[in-house]
C-alpha positions as a LaTeX table, in Angstrom:
\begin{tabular}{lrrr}
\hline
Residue & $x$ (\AA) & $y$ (\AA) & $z$ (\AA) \\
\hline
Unk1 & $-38.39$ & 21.46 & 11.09 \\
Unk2 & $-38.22$ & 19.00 & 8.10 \\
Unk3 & $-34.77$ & 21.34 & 6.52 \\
Unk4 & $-33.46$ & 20.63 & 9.62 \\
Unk5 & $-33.80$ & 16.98 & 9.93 \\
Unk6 & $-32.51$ & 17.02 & 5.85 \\
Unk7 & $-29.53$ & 18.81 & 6.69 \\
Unk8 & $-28.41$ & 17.00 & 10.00 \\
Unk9 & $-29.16$ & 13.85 & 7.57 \\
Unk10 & $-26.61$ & 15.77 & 4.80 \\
Unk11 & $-23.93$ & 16.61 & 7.58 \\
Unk12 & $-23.77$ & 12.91 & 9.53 \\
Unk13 & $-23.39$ & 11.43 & 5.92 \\
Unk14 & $-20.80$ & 14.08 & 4.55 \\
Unk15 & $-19.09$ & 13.11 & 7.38 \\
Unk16 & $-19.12$ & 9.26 & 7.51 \\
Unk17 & $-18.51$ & 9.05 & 3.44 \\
Unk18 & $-15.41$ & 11.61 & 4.52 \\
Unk19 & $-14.42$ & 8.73 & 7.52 \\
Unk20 & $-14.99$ & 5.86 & 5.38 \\
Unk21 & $-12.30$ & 7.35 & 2.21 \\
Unk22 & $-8.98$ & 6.51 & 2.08 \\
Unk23 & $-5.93$ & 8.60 & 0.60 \\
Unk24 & $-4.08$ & 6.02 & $-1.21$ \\
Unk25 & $-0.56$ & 6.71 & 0.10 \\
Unk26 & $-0.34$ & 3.00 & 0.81 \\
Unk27 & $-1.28$ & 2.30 & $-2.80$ \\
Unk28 & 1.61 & 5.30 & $-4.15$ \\
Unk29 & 3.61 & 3.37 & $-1.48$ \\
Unk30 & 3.48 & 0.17 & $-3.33$ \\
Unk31 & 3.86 & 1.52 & $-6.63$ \\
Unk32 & 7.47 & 3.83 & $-5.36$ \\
Unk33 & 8.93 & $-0.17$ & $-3.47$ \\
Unk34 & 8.35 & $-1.90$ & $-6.67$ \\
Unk35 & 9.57 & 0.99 & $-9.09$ \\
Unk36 & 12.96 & 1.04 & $-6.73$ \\
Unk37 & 13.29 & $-2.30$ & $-6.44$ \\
Unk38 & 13.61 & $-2.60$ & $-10.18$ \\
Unk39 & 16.10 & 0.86 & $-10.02$ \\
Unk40 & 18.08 & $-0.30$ & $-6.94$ \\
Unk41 & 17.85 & $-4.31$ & $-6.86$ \\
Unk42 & 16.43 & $-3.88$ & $-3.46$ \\
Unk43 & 13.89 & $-2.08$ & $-0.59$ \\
Unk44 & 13.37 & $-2.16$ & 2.79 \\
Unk45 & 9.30 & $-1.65$ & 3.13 \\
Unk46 & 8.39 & 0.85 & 5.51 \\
Unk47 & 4.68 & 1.98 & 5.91 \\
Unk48 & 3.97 & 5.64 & 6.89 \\
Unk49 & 1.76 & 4.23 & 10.06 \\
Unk50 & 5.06 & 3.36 & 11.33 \\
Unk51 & 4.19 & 0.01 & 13.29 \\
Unk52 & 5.75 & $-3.20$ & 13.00 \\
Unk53 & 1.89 & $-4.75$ & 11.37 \\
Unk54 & 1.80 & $-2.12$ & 8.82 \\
Unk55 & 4.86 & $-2.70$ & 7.50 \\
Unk56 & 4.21 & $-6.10$ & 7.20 \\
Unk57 & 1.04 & $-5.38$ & 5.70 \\
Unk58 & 2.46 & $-3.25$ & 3.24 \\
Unk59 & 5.56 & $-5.86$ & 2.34 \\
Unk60 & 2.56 & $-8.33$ & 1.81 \\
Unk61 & 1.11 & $-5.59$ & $-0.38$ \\
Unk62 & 4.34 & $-5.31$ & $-2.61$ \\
Unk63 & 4.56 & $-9.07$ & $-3.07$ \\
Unk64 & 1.34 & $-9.39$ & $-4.43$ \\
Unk65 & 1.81 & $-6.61$ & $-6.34$ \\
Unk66 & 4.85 & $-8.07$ & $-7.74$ \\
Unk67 & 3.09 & $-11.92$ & $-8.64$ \\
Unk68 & 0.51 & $-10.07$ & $-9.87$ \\
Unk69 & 1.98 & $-7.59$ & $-12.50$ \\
Unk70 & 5.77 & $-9.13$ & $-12.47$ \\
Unk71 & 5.35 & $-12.70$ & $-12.53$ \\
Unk72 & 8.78 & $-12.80$ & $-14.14$ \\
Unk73 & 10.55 & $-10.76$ & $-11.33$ \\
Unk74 & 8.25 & $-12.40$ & $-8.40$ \\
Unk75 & 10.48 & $-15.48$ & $-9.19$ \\
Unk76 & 13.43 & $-13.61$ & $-9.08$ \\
Unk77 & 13.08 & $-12.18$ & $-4.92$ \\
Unk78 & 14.42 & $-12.93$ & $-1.87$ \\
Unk79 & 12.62 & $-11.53$ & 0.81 \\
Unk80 & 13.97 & $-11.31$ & 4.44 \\
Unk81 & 12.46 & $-9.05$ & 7.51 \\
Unk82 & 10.91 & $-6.13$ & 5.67 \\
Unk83 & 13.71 & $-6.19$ & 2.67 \\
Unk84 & 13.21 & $-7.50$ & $-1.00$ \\
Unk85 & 16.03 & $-8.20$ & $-2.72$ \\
Unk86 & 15.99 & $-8.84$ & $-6.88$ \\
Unk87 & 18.52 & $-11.59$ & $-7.65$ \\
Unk88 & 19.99 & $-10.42$ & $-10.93$ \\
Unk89 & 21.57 & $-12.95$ & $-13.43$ \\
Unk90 & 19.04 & $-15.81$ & $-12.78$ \\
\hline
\end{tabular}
């Protein structure tokens, strides 16, 4: 009776450590806005949840990304709706 107890324990925490993980496409998200916005001048953020608050979620994402790592270029955006815009020659 105990093995069975152990492996209903095993199961119910294989699955709530599986639950709990994430997949990091918002993270490979962030990283694809900011390398285009440095390729193209300018992005339109989208998040793959497809819902007004994750898009804004994920544009709040970017910029902090960007004041973080690119103080430089964080000084040099303009952001309006869910676009970023790099103003060149400033």
């Amino acid at each position: 009776m105990m093995n069975q107890n152990i492996i209903i324990f095993i199961l119910v925490t294989i699955k709530y450590l599986t639950m709990s993980r994430q997949s990091g496409r918002s993270t490979r998200l962030v990283d694809k806005y900011i390398q285009d916005l440095f390729i193209d001048g300018e992005v339109v953020i989208t998040d793959h949840y497809d819902t007004k608050a994750s898009h804004i979620f994920l544009l709040h994402r970017v910029l902090k990304r960007l004041e973080s790592e690119h103080p430089h270029a964080f000084k040099l955006i303009e952001v309006k709706d869910l676009k970023i815009k790099l103003k060149v020659g400033e």
